[in-house]
NUKOL-262018 format. One record per residue: residue in three letters; chain; x, y, z of N, C-alpha, C in turn. Coordinates in Angstrom, 3 decimals, padded with zeros to 6 digits. Example, Ala and Ser with C-alpha at 12.3 -4.5 7.8 and 13.67 -1.06 7.14 Angstrom:
+-----+-------+----------+----------+----------+----------+----------+----------+----------+----------+----------+
! res ! chain !     n_c1 !     n_c2 !     n_c3 !    ca_c1 !    ca_c2 !    ca_c3 !     c_c1 !     c_c2 !     c_c3 !
+-----+-------+----------+----------+----------+----------+----------+----------+----------+----------+----------+
! ALA !     A !  013.190 ! -005.690 !  007.800 !  012.300 ! -004.500 !  007.800 !  013.200 ! -003.300 !  007.800 !
! SER !     A !  012.850 ! -002.250 !  007.080 !  013.670 ! -001.060 !  007.140 !  012.900 !  000.030 !  007.870 !
+-----+-------+----------+----------+----------+----------+----------+----------+----------+----------+----------+
# end
This chain:
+-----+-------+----------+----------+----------+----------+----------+----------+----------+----------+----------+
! res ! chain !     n_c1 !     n_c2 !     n_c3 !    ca_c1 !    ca_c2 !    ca_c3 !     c_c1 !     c_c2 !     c_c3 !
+-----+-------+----------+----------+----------+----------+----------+----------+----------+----------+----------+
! UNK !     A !  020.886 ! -016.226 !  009.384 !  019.776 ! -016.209 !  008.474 !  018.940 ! -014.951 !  008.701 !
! UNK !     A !  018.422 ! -014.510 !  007.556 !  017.265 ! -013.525 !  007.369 !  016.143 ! -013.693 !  008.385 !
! UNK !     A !  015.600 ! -012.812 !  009.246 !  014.604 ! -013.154 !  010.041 !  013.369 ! -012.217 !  009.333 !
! UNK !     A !  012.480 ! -012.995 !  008.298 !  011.763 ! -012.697 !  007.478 !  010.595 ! -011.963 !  008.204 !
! UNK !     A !  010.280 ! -012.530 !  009.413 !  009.053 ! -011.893 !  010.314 !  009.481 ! -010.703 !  010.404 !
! UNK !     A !  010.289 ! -010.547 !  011.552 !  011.043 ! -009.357 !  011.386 !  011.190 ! -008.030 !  010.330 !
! UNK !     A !  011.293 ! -008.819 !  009.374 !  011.182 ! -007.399 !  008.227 !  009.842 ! -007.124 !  007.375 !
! UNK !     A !  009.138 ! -007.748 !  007.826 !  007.734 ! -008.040 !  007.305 !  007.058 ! -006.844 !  008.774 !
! UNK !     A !  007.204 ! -007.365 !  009.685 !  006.849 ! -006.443 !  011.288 !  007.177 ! -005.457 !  010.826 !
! UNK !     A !  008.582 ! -004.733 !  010.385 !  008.705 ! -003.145 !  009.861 !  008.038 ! -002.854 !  008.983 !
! UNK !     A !  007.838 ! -003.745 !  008.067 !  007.155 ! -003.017 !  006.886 !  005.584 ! -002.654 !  007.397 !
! UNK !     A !  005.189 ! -003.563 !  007.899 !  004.061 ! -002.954 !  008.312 !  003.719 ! -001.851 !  008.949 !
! UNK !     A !  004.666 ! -002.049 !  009.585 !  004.375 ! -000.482 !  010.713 !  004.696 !  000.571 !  009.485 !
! UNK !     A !  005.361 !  000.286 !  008.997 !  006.144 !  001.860 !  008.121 !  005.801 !  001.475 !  006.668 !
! UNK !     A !  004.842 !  001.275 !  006.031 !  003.864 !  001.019 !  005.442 !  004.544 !  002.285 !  004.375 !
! UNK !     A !  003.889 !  003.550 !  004.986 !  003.706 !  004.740 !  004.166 !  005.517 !  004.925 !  003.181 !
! UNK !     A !  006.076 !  005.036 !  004.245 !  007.561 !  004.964 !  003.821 !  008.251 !  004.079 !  003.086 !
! UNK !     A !  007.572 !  002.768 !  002.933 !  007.897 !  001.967 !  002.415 !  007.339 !  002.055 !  000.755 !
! UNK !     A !  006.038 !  002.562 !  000.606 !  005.326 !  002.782 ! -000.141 !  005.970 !  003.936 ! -001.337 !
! UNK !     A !  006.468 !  005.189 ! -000.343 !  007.228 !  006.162 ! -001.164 !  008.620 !  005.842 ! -001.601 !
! UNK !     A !  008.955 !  004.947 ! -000.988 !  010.364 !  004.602 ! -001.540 !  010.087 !  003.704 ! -002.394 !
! UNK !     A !  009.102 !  002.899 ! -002.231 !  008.835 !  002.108 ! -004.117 !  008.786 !  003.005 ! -005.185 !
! UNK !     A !  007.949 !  003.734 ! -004.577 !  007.491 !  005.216 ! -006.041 !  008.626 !  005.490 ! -006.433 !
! UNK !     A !  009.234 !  006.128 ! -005.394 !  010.205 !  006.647 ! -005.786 !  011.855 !  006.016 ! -006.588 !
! UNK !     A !  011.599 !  004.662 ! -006.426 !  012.666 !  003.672 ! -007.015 !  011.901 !  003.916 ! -008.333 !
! UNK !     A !  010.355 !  003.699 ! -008.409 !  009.992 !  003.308 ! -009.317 !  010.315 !  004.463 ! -010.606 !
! UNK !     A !  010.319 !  005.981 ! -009.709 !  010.342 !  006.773 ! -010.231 !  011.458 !  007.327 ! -011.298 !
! UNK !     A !  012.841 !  007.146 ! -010.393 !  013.989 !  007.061 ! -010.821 !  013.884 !  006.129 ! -012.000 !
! UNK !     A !  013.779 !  004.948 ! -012.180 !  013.644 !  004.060 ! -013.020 !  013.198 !  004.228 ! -014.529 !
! UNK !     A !  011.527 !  005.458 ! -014.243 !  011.315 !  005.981 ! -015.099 !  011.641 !  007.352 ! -015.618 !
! UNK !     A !  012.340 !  007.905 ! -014.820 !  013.343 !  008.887 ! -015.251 !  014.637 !  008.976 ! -016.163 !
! UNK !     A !  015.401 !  007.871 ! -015.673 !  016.728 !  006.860 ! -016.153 !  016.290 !  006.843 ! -017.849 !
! UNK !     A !  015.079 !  006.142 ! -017.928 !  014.994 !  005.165 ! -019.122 !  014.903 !  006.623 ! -020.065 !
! UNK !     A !  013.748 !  007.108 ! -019.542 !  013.555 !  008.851 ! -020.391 !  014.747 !  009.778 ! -020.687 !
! UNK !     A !  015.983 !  009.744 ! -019.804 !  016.992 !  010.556 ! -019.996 !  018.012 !  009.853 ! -020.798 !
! UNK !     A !  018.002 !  008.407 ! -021.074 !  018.394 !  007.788 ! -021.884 !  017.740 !  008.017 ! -023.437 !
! UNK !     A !  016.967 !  007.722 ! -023.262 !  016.045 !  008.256 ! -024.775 !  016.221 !  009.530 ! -025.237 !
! UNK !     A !  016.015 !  010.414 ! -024.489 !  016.519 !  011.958 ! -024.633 !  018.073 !  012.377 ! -025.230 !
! UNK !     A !  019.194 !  011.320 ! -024.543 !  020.586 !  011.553 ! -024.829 !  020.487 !  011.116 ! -026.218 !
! UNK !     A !  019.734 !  009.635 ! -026.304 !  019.965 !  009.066 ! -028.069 !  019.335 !  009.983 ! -029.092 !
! UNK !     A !  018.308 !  010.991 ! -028.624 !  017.597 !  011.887 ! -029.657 !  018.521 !  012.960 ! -029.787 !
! UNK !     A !  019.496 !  013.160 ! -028.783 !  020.486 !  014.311 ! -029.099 !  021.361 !  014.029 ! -029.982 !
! UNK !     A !  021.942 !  013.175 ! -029.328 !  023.166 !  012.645 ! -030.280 !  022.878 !  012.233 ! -031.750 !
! UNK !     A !  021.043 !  011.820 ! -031.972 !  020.534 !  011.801 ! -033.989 !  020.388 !  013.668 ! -034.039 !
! UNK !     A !  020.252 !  013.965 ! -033.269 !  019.686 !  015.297 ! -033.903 !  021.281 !  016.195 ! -033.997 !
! UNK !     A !  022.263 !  015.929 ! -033.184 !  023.889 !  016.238 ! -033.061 !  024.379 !  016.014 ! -034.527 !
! UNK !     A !  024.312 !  014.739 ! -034.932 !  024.745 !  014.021 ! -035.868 !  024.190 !  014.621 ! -036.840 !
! UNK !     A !  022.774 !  014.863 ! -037.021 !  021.822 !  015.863 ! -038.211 !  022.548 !  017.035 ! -038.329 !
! UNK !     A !  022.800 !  017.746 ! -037.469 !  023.285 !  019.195 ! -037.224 !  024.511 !  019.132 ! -038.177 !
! UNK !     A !  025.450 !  017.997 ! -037.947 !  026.732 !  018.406 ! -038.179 !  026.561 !  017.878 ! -039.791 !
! UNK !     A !  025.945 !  017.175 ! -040.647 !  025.510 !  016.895 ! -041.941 !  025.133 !  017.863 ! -042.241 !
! UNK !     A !  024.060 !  018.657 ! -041.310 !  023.350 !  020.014 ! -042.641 !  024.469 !  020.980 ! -042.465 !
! UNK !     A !  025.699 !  021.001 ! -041.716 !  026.443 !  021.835 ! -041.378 !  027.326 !  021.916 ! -042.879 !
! UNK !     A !  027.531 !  020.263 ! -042.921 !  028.427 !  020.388 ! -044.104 !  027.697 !  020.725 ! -045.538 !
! UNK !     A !  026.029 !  020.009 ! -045.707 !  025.585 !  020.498 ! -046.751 !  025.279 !  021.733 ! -046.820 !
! UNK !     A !  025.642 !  022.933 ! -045.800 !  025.624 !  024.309 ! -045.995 !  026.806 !  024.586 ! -046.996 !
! UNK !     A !  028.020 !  024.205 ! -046.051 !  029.096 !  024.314 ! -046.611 !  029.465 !  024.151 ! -047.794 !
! UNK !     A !  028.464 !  023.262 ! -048.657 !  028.851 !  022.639 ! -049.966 !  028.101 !  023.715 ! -050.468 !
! UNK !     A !  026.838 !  023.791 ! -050.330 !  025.886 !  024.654 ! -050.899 !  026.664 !  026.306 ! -051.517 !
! UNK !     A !  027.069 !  026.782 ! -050.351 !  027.814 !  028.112 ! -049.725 !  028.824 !  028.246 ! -051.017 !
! UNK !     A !  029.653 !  027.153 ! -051.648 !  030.359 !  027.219 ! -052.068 !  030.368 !  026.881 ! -053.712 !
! UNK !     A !  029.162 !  026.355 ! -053.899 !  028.410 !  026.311 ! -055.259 !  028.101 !  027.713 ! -055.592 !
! UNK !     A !  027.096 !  028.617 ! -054.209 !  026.632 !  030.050 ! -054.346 !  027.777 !  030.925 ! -055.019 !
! UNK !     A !  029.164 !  030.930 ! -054.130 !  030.673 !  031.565 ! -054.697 !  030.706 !  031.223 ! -055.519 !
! UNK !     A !  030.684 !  030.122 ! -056.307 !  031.051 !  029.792 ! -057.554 !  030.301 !  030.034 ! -058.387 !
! UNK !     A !  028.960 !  030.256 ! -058.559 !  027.533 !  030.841 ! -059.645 !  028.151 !  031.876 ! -059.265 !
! UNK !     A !  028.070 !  033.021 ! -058.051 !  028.588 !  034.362 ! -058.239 !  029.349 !  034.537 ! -059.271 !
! UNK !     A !  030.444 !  033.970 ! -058.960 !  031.854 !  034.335 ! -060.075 !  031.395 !  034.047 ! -061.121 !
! UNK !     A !  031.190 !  033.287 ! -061.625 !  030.404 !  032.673 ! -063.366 !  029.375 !  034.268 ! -063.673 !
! UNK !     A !  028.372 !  034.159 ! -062.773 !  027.478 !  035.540 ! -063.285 !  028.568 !  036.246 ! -063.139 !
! UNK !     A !  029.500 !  037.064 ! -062.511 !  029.817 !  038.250 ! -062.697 !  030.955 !  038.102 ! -064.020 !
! UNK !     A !  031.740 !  036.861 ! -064.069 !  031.822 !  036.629 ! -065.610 !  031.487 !  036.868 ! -066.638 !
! UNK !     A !  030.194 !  036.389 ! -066.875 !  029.248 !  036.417 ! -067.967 !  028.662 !  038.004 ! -068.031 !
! UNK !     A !  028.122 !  038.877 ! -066.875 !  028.235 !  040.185 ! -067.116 !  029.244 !  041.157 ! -067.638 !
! UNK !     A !  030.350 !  040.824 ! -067.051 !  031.414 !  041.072 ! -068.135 !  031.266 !  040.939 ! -069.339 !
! UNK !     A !  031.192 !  039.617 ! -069.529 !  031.030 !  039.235 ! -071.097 !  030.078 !  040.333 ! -072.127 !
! UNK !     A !  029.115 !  040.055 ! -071.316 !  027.672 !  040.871 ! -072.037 !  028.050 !  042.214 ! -071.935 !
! UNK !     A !  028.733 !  042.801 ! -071.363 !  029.157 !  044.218 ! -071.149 !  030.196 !  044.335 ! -072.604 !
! UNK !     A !  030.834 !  043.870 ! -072.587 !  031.794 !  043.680 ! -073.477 !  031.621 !  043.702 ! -075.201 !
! UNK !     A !  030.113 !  042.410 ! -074.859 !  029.581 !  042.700 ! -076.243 !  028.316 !  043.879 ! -076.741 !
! UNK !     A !  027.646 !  044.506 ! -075.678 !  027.291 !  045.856 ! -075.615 !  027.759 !  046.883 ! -076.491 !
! UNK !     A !  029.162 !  047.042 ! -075.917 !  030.025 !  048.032 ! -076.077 !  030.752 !  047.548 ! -077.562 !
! UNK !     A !  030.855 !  046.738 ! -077.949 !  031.430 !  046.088 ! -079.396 !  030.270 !  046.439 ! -080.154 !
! UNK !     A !  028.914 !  046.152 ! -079.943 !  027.665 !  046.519 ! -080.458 !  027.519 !  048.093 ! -080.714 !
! UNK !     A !  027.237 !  048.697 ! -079.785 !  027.299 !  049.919 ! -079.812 !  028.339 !  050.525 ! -080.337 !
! UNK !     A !  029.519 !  050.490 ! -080.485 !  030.433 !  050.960 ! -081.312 !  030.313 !  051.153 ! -082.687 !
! UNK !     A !  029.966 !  049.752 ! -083.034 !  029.905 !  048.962 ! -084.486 !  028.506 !  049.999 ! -084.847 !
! UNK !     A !  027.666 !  049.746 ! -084.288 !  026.230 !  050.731 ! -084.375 !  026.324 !  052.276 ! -084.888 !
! UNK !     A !  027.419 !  052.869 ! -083.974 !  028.211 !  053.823 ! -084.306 !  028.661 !  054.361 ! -085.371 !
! UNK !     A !  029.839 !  053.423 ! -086.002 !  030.459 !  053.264 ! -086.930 !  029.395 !  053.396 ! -088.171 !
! UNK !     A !  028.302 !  052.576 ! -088.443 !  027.918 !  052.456 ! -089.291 !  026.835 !  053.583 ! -089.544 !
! UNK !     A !  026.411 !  054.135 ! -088.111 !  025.396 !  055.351 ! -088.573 !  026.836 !  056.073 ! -089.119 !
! UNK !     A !  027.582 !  056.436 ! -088.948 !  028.516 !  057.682 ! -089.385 !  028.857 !  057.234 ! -090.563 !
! UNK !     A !  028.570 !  056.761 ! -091.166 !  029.332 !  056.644 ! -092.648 !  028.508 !  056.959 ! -092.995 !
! UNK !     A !  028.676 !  057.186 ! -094.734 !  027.931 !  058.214 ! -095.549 !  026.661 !  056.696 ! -096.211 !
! UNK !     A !  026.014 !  057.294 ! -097.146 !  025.089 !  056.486 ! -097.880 !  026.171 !  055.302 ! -098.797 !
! UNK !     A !  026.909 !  056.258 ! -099.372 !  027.819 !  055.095 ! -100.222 !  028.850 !  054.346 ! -099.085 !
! UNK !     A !  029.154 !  054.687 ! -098.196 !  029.917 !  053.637 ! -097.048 !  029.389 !  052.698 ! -096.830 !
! UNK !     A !  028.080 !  052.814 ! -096.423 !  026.814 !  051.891 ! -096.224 !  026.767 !  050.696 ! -097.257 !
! UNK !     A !  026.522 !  051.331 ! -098.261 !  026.145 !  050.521 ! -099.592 !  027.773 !  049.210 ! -099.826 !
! UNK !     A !  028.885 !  049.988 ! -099.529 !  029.850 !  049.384 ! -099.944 !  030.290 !  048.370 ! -098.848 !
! UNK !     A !  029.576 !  048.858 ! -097.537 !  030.060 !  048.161 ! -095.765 !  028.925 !  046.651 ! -096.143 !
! UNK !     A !  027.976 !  046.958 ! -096.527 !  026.963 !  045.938 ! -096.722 !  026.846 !  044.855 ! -098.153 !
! UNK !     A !  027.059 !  045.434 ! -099.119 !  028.412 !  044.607 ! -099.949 !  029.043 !  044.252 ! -100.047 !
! UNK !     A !  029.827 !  044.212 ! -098.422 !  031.360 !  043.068 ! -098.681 !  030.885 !  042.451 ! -097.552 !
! UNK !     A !  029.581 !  042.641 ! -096.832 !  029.536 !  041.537 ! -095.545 !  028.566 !  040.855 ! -095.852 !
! UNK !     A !  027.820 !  041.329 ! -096.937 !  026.912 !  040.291 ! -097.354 !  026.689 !  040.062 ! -098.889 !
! UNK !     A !  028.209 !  039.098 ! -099.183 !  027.567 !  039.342 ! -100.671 !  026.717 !  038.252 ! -101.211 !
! UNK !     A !  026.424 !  038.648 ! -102.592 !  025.377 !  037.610 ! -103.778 !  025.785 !  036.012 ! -103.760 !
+-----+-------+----------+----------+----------+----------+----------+----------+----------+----------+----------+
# end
């Protein structure tokens, strides 16, 4: 059997030591629980990371794809510029009666 006096007699004497090793259990204890909490905030903020990772990715790839469309559509508009300006062309250089006869068959009565 436990001889309870006995360990009650040490503690007394060694009081101080006994005292820091509570703290210090106590301490650990509250260390433990904090580095636990800390791992679960990593692993939401891990988990966040790798979501905005992919909504970059999606994003990134919408951006490539508006690129290509605008540089499309500049084309386009380039295209009809140059059809414009031609046509613009064309029609200053003709004479008064070219005119009269170009605008008579594209817009008639």
């Amino acid at each position: 059997m436990i001889d309870l006096h006995g360990i009650y007699k040490f503690l007394k004497k060694q009081w101080l030591g006994t005292v820091l090793i509570i703290i210090w259990l106590i301490s650990i204890f509250i260390h433990q629980s904090k580095k636990n909490d800390l791992n679960e905030k990593a692993y939401k903020l891990e988990s966040k990371i790798k979501q905005l990772e992919k909504n970059a990715l999606v994003n990134l790839k919408a951006v490539v794809e508006l690129k290509t469309i605008d540089t499309l559509i500049l084309t386009k508009i380039k295209i009809i510029k140059q059809k414009e300006y031609e046509e613009i062309h064309v029609i200053d250089s003709l004479p008064i009666s070219g005119l009269q006869s170009y605008f008579t068959e594209r817009y008639p009565k």
